[in-house]
C-alpha positions as CSV (number, residue, x, y, z in Angstrom):
1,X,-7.6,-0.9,10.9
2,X,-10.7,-1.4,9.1
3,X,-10.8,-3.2,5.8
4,X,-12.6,-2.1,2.6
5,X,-14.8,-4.4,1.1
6,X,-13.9,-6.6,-1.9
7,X,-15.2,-5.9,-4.9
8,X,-17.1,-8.3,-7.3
9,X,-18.5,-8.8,-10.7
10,X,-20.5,-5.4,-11.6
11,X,-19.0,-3.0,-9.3
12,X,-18.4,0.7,-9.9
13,X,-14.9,1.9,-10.0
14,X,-15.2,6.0,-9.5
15,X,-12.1,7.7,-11.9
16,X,-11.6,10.5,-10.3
17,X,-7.7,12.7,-10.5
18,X,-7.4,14.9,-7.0
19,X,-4.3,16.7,-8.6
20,X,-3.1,17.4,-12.0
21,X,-5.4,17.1,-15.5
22,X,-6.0,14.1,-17.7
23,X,-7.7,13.4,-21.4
24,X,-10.1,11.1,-21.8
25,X,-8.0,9.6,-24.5
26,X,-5.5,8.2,-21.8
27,X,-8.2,6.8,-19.9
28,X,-8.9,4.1,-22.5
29,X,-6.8,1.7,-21.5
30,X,-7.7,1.4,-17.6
31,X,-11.5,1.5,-18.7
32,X,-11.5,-1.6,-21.1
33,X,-9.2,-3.3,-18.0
34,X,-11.7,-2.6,-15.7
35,X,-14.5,-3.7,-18.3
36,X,-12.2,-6.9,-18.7
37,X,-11.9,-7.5,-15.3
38,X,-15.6,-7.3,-14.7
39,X,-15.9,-3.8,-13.3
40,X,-17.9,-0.2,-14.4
41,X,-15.8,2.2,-14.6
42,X,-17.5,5.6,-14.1
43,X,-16.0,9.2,-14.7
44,X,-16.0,12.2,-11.8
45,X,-18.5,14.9,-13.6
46,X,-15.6,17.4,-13.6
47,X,-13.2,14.6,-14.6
48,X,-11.7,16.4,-18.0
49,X,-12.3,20.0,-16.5
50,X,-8.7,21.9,-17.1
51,X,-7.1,24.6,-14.5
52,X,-3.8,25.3,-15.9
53,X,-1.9,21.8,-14.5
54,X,-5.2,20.9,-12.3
55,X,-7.9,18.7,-13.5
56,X,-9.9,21.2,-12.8
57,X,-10.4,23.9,-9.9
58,X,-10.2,23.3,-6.2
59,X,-14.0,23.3,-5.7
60,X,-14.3,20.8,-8.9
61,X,-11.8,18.7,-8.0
62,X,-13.4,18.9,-4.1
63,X,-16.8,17.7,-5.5
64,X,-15.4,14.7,-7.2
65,X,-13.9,13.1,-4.7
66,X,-16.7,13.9,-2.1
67,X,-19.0,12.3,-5.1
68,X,-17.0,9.2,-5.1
69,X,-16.6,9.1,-1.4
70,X,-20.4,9.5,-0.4
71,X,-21.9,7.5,-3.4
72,X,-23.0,4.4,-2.1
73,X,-23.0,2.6,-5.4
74,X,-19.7,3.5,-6.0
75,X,-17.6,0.6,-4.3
76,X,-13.6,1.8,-5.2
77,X,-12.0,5.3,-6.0
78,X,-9.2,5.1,-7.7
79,X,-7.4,8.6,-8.9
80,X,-6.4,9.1,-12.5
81,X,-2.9,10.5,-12.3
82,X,-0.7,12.4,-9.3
83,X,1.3,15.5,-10.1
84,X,0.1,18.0,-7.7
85,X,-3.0,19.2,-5.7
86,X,-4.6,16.8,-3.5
87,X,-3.2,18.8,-0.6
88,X,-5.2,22.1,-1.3
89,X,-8.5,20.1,-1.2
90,X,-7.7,17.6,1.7
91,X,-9.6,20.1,4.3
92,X,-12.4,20.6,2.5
93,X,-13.4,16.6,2.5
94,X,-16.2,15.2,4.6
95,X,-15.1,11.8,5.1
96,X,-18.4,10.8,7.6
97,X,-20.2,8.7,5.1
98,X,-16.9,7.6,4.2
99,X,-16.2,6.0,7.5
100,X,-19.6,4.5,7.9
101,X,-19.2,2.9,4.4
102,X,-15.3,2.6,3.6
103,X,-14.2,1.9,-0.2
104,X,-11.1,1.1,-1.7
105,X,-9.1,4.2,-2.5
106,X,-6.4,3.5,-5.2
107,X,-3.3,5.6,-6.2
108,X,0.2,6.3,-5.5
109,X,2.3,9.8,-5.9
110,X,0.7,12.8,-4.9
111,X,-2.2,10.8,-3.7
112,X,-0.7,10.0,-0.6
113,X,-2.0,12.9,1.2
114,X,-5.5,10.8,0.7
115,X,-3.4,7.6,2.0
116,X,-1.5,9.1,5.1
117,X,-5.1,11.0,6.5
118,X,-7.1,8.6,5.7
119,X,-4.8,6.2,8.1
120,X,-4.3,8.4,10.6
121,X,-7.8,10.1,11.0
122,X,-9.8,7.3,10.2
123,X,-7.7,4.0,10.5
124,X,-8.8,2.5,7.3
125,X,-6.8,0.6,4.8
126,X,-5.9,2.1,1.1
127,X,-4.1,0.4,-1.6
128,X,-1.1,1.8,-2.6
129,X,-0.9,0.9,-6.1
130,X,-1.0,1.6,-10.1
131,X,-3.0,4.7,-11.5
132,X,-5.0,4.7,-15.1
133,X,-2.1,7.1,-16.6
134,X,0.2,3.9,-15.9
135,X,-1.6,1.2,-17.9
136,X,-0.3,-0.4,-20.4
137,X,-1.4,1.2,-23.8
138,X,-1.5,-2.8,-25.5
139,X,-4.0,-3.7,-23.3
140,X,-1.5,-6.0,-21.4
141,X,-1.9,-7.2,-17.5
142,X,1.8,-6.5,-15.9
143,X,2.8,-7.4,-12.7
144,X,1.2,-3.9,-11.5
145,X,-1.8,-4.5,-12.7
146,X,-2.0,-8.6,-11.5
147,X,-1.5,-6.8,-8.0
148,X,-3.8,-4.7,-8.0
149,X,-6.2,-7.1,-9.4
150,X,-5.7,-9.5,-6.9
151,X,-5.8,-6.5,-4.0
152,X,-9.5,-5.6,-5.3
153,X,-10.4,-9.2,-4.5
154,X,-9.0,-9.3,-1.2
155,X,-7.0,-12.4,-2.1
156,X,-3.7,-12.9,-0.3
157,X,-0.9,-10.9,-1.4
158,X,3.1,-11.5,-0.9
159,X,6.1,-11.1,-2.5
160,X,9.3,-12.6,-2.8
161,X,12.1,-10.1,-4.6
162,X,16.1,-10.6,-5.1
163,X,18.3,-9.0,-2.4
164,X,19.7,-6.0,-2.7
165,X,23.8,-4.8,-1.1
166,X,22.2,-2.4,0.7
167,X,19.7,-4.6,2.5
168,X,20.4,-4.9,6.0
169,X,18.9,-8.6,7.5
170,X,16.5,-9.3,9.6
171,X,12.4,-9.8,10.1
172,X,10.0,-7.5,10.7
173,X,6.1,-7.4,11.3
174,X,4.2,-4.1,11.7
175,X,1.7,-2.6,9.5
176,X,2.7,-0.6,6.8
177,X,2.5,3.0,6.7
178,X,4.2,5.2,4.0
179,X,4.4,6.3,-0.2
180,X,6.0,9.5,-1.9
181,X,9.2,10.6,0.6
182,X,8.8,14.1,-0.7
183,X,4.4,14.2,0.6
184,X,5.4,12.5,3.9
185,X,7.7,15.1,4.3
186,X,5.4,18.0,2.9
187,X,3.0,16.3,5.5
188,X,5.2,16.4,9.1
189,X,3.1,18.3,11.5
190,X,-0.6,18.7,9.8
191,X,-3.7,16.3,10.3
192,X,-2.5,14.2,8.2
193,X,0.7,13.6,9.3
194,X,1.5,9.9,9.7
195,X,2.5,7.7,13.1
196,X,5.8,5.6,12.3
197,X,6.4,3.9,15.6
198,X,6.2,-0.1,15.4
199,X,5.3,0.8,12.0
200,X,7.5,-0.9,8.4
201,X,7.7,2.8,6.5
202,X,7.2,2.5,2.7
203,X,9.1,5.6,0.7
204,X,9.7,6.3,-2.9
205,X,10.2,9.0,-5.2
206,X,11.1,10.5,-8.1
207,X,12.8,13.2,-10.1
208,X,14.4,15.0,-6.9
209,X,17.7,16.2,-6.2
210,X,20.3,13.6,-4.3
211,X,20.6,16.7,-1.7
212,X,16.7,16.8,-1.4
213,X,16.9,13.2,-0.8
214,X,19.1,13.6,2.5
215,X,17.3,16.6,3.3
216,X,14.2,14.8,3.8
217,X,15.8,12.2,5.2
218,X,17.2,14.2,7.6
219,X,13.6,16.1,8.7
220,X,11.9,12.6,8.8
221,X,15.0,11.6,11.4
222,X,14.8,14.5,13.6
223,X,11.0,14.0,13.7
224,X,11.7,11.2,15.2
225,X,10.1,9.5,12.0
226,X,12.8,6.8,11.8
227,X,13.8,5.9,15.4
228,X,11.2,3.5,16.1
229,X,10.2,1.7,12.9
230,X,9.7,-1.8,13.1
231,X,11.3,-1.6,9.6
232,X,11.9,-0.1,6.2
233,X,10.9,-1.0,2.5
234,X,12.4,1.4,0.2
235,X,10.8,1.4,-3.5
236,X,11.6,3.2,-6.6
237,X,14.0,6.3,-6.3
238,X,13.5,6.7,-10.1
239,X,15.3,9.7,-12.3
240,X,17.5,11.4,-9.3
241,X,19.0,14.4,-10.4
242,X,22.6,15.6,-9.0
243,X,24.3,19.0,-8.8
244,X,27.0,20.1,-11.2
245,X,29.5,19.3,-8.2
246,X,28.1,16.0,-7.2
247,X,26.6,14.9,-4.1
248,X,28.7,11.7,-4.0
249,X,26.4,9.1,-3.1
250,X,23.3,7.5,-4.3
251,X,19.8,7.9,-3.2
252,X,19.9,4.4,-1.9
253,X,23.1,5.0,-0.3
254,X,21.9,8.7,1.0
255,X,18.5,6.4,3.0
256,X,20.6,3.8,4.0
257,X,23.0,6.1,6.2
258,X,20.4,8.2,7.4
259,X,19.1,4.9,9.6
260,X,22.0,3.0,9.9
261,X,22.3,3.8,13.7
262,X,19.0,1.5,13.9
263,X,18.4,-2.3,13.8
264,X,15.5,-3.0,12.2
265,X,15.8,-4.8,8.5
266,X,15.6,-2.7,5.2
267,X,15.0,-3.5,2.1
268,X,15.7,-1.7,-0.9
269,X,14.6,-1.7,-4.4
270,X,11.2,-2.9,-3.7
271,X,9.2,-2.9,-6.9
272,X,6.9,0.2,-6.2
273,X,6.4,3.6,-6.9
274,X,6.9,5.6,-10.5
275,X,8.0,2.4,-12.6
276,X,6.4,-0.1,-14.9
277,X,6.5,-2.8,-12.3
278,X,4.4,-0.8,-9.5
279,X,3.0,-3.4,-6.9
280,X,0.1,-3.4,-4.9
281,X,0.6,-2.5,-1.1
282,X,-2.0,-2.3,1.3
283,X,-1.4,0.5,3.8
284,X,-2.9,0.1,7.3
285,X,-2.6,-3.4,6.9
286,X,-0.2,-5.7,9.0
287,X,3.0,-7.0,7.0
288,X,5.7,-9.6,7.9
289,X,8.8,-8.9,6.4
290,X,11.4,-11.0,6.0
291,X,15.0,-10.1,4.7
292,X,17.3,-12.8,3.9
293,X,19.3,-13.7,0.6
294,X,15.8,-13.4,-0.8
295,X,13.7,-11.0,0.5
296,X,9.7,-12.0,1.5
297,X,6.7,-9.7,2.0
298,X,3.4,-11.3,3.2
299,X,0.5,-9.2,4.2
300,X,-2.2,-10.3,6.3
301,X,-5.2,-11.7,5.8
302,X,-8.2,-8.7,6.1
303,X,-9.5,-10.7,9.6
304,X,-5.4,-9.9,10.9
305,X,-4.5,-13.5,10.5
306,X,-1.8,-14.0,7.9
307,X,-2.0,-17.4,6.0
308,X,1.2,-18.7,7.3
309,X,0.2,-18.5,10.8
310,X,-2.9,-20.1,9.6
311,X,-1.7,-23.2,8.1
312,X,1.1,-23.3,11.3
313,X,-2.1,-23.6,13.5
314,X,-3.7,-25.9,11.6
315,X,-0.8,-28.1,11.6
316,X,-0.1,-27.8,15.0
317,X,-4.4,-28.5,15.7
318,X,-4.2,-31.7,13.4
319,X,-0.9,-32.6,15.5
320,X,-2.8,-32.9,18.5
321,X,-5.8,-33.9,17.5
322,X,-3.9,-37.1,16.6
323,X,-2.7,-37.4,19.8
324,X,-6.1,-37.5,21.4
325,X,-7.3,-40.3,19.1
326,X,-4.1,-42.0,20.1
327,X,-4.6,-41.8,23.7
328,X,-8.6,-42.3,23.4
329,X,-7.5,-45.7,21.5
330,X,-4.9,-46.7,24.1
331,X,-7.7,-45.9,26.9
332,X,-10.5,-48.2,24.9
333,X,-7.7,-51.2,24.7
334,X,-7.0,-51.1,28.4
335,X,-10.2,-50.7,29.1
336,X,-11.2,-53.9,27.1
337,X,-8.4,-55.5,28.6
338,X,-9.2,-54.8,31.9
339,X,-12.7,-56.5,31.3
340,X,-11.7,-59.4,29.6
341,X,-9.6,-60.4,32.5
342,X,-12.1,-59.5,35.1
């Protein structure tokens, strides 16, 4: 996978929304945070262009994003809101300059449609993360926001969350793959559609049915979605909805029968998707996961090396470098020996 660049003092962060329509009123908060942090934040020309729920027509919204894509000053994209709509422009995307320049693409939701292809067709990383509807109307830098922060500079990211009953031990390292449960499934079987073996799968949600819940659990399973994960992080599964006769488990419960046949460790409750606290991931990017009584994400570093492994090699380089001297020191005393008494 191919890492974006990180971004520095100056940059230009494109607001663009693929899907439904915004105000520029509830944009004010992300663009002083990005002026805070350092960055430009620049609007799409068709930005606050209304289509009924869109931001916009297909064709406007379609120029936006190829705008943010193909503009070589522009050095992130990150989309405005989800809702719905970033499938019916998909296919109309010319990702070339894209690939010859790749830029951080930002969003959760609906966006990823933008996350899964760009993965699968192009194989590089996005950052799952925190839109501009999302921030904090105070002006205040959550735990989203920190990540996301911290993401943009390419700095190491891991996390270390409480354990959850469900969770079902063991370690795991694979990149990560994954967002909405309900677009992954939408997704099974077009160009966008996403590879899960050796893979840790990322899902979240919100306002569905229980029922839809198991449905798509169900399609994901016999599409052979779930057989050969190297694990499973399950996020939000925020605002469920039940029938009048209830389905009788939870969505947590619903996911964690649907692969309990498997080995590999899941972990539930991870703090992403549609809540408050709405961490950074980096899809396409190697993860070690690590479920115990805690439970420990760490993501590699963008050259594939995670820091842990680092610092082991390091240790195990000063380890023998001492042994060297040691030896070269025993050889230079017998030596000097050897001539004193000759």
């Amino acid at each position: 996978m191919q890492t974006p660049p990180s971004l520095k003092t100056g940059d230009k962060i494109a607001i663009i929304s693929t899907a439904r329509k915004i105000s520029q009123e509830e944009l004010k908060p992300a663009i002083e945070m990005f002026r805070k942090w350092g960055f430009d934040a620049v609007y799409g020309r068709n930005l606050f262009r209304e289509d009924h729920q869109f931001a916009g027509s297909d064709q406007e919204r379609t120029e936006d994003l190829q705008w943010a894509l193909d503009d070589e000053n522009i050095k992130a994209v990150i989309c405005a809101r989800g809702g719905y709509g970033t499938v019916r422009i998909i296919d109309q995307i010319d990702f070339s300059k894209f690939q010859q320049n790749p830029k951080w693409i930002i969003g959760y939701s609906d966006v990823t449609v933008l996350h899964s292809h760009i993965q699968k067709q192009l194989g590089i990383e996005t950052l799952h993360a925190t839109m501009p509807i999302n921030f904090p109307k105070d002006g205040s830098e959550n735990e989203a926001l920190a990540s996301l922060k911290k993401a943009l500079h390419n700095n190491s990211i891991q996390y270390t969350i409480h354990s959850h009953p469900l969770n079902r031990i063991g370690n795991a390292e694979g990149v990560l793959v994954g967002g909405n449960l309900s677009i992954l499934y939408s997704i099974i079987g077009t160009a966008s559609d996403i590879d899960t073996d050796g893979k840790i799968l990322f899902i979240e949600d919100l306002d569905e049915y229980l029922y839809h819940i198991d449905r798509m659990m169900m399609n994901l399973k016999r599409n052979e979605k779930l057989a050969k994960l190297a694990g499973l992080i399950v996020g939000g599964m925020s605002e469920m909805n039940d029938n009048t006769v209830p389905y009788g488990k939870t969505a947590e419960e619903i996911i964690s029968a649907s692969v309990a046949e498997y080995s590999y460790p899941v972990c539930f409750h991870f703090p992403a998707g549609h809540q408050d606290d709405n961490r950074a991931l980096i899809l396409g990017r190697k993860l070690m996961l690590n479920v115990r009584e805690t439970v420990e994400l760490q993501f590699a570093d963008s050259d594939g090396n995670d820091k842990n492994k680092f610092s082991a090699f390091k240790k195990s380089y000063g380890s023998i470098l001492m042994i060297c001297v040691l030896f070269a020191f025993i050889y230079a005393v017998i030596k000097l020996i050897t001539h004193l008494l000759g």
